[in-house]
C-alpha positions in Angstrom: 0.0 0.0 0.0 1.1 3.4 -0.9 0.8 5.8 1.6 -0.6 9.7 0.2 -0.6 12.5 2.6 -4.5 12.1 2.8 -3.6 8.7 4.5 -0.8 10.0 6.3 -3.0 12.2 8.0 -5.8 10.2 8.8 -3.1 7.6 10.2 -1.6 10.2 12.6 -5.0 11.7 13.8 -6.2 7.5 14.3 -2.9 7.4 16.6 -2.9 10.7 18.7 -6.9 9.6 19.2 -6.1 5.9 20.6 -3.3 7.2 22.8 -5.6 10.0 23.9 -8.6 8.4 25.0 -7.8 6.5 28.0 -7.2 9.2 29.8 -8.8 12.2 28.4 -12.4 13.3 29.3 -14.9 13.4 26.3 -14.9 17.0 24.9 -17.5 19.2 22.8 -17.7 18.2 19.4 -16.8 20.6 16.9 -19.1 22.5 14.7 -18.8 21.8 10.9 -16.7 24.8 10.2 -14.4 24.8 12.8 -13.9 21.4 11.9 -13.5 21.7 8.2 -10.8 24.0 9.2 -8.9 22.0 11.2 -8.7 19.5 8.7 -7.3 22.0 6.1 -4.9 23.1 8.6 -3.6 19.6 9.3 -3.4 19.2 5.1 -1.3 22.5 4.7 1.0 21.1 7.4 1.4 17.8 5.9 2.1 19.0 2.3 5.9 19.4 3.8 7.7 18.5 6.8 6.0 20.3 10.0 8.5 22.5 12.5 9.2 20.6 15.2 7.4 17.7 13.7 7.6 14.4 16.2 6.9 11.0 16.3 4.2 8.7 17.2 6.5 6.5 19.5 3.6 4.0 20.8 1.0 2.5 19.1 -2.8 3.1 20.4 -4.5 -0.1 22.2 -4.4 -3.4 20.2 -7.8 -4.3 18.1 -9.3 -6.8 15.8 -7.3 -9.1 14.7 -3.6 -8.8 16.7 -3.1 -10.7 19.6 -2.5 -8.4 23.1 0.2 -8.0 24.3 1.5 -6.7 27.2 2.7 -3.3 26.2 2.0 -1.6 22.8 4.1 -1.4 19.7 7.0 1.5 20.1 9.3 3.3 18.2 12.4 4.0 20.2 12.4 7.6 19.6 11.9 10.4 22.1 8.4 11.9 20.4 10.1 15.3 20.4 13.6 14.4 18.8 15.0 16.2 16.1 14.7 12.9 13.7 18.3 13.9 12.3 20.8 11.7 11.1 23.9 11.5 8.8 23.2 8.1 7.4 22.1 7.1 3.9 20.6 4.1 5.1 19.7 4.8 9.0 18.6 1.9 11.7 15.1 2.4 13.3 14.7 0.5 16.9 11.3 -0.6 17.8 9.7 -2.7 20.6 7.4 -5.8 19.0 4.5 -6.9 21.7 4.6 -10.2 20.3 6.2 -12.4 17.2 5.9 -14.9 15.6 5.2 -17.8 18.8 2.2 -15.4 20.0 -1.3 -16.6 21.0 -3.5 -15.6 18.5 -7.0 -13.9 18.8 -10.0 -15.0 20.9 -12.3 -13.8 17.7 -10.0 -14.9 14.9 -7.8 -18.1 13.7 -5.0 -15.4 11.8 -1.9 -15.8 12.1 0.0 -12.1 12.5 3.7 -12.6 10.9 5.1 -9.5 9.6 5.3 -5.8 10.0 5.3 -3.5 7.1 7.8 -1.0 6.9 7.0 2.5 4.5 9.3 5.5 3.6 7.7 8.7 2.1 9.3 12.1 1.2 7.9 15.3 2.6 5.5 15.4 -0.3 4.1 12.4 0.4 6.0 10.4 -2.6 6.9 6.8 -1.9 11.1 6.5 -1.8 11.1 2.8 -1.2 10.7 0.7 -4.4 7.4 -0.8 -2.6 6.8 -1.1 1.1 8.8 -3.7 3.0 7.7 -6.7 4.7 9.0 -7.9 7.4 9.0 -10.9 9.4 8.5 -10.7 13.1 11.1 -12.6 16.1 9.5 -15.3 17.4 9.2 -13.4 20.2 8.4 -10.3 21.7 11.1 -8.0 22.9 13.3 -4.7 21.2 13.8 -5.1 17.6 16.1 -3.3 14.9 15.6 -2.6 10.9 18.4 -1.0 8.6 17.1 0.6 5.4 18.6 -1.9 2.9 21.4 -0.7 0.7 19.5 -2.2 -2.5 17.2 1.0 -2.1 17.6 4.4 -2.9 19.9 6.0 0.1 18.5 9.1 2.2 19.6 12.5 0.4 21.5 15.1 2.9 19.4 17.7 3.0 15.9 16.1 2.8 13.1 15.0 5.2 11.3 12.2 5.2 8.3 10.4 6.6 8.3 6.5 7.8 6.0 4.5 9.3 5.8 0.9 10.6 2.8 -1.2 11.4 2.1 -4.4 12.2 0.2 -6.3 9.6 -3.0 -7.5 11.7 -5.6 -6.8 9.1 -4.2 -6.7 5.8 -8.2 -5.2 4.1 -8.3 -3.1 7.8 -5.0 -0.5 7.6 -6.7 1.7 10.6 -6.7 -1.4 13.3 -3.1 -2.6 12.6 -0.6 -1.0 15.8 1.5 1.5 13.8 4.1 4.1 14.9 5.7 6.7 12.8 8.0 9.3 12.6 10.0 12.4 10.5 13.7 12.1 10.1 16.3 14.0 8.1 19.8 13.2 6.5 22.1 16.1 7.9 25.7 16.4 6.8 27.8 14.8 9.5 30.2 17.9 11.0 33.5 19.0 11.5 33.1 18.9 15.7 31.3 15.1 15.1 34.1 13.5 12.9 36.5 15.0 15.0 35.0 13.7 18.7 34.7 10.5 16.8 38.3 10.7 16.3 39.6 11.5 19.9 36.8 8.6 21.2 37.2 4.7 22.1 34.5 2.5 19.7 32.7 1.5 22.4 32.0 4.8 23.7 31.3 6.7 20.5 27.6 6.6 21.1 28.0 9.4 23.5 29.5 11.8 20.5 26.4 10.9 18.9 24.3 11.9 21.7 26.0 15.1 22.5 25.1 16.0 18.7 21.7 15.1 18.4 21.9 12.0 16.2 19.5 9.3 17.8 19.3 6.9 15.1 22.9 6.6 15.7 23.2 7.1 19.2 20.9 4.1 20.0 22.5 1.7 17.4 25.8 2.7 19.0 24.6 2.5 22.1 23.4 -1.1 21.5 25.8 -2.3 19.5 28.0 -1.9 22.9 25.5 -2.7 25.4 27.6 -5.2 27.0 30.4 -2.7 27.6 27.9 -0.3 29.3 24.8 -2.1 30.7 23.9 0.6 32.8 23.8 3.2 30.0 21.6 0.6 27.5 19.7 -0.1 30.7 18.8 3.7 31.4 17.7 4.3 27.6 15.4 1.5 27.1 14.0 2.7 30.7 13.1 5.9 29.0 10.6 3.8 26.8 9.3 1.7 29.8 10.8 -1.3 28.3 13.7 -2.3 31.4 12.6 -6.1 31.6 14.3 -6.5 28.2 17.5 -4.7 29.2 19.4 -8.1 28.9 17.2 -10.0 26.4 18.9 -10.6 22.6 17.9 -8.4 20.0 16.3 -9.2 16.7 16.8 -7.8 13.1 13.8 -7.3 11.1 14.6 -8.9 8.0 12.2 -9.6 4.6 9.8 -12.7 4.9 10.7 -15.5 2.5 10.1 -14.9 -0.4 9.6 -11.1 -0.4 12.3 -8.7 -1.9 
C-alpha cells in the first residue's frame, strides 16, 4: 500500500486519538466549520515537513485481529527528537509486543507474521521501491531494521516520513498497531568526525548523543551494550521497556520470499 498525505494524516489523527482516550475526558464536538478547518490546517501542514514535527512513539490499544500483548508497539524515539541523522541508510529501533510464537485472537484463527515498513518524502511520494515486509522474532522484545542498501539511500538535506505497522488486518489499515516518525539526512560535521576521532569505539555513542543523532546514538549505544549495561539499561527505561534490558535483540529482515 502506498501511503498519500491524505492517508498520512488520517493515520496520525487514528494514533494521537487511541493514545488519547484512556485518559482524556470526552470534549464538545466541533461545529462543521471549525472542523473543516482544522482538517485543512492539518493538510497545509502535511504538504511538507511540519517545525518541530515528532513522532508517534507507541502505538494506540491493540484491536481486531492482533493478539494483546502486554505493552504496545514502540518506536524507540523520544516523540520530540529532532529525527536527524547522517546516514544514507539509518537503523530504526522498535519494541514488538509479540512475534511470531504469540497466542492468537480470541475472535480470529490469523496468524500475524510481519510488520510492514513504509518510507515517504515530505511530499508524500513513496522512496522505497514498494513497502517492505518484514517478518516478526518469534518473540516479543526490542527489535532493529536498517534501510537496505539495495534501495535508494537518504539525500543530505531532505526529510522524510516513515512509518511501521504491524500487519493485523491486511483489508483493515486503521486497526493494525502503527508508529511513525520524521527524520532527516544532515551532513555529518566538522566537531562530530573529530569527537569521533579523539573517542574509544565502544564509547562513541555518547558523541552521537552530544550532537543530536539518535538513530545513531541508539545503534551505538546497542551495538556496545555489554560494555555499558547501565547506560543501555537507562535508555530503554526511558521507553518503559527495562525487563528486556538483557534480552537478545532481533533484526527485522524480509519474509521468505519477499524482496
Amino acid at each position: 500500500m502506498v501511503l498519500t498525505r491524505s492517508l498520512i494524516q488520517k493515520a496520525l489523527v487514528f494514533g494521537t486519538m487511541a493514545a488519547l482516550v484512556p485518559t482524556m475526558p470526552l470534549l464538545p464536538l466541533l461545529s462543521q466549520k471549525a472542523q473543516a478547518q482544522s482538517n485543512q490546517r492539518s493538510v497545509q501542514l502535511l504538504a511538507k515537513r511540519p517545525l518541530n514535527a515528532g513522532n508517534t512513539s507507541s502505538s494506540g490499544a491493540v484491536r481486531g485481529e492482533c493478539p494483546a500483548g502486554t505493552k504496545n508497539l514502540k518506536a524507540l524515539n523520544p516523540e520530540k527528537d529532532p529525527g536527524n541523522t547522517t546516514q544514507g541508510y539509518p537503523t530504526f529501533w522498535f519494541y514488538v509486543p509479540f512475534g511470531q510464537n504469540a497466542p492468537q485472537s480470541e475472535t480470529s484463527d490469523v496468524k500475524v507474521t510481519s510488520v510492514q515498513f513504509e518510507l515517504q518524502d515530505d511530499t508524500g511520494n513513496p522512496v522505497l521501491t514498494e513497502p517492505l515486509q518484514l517478518a516478526l522474532p518469534d518473540e516479543a522484545g526490542i527489535v532493529k531494521f536498517t534501510l537496505p542498501s539495495t534501495e535508494k539511500a537518504l539525500e543530505v538535506g531532505k526529510d522524510y516520513y516513515w512509518r511501521l505497522s504491524i500487519i493485523c488486518d491486511p483489508d483493515q489499515p486503521s486497526a493494525n498497531p502503527s508508529v511513525a516518525g520524521w527524520l532527516t539526512r544532515i551532513p555529518a560535521s566538522a566537531q562530530l568526525d573529530s569527537r569521533l576521532k579523539a573517542t574509544p569505539p565502544q564509547q562513541q555513542y555518547l558523541a552521537y548523543k552530544e550532537n543530536n543523532l539518535w538513530f545513531e546514538y541508539v545503534t551505538g549505544l546497542a551495538s556496545n551494550r555489554t560494555n555499558n549495561p547501565s547506560a543501555w539499561s537507562e535508555l530503554v527505561k526511558l521507553f518503559d521497556l527495562q525487563e528486556f534490558a538483557t534480552t537478545p535483540v532481533s533484526e527485522l529482515r524480509p519474509e521468505s520470499g519477499s524482496n
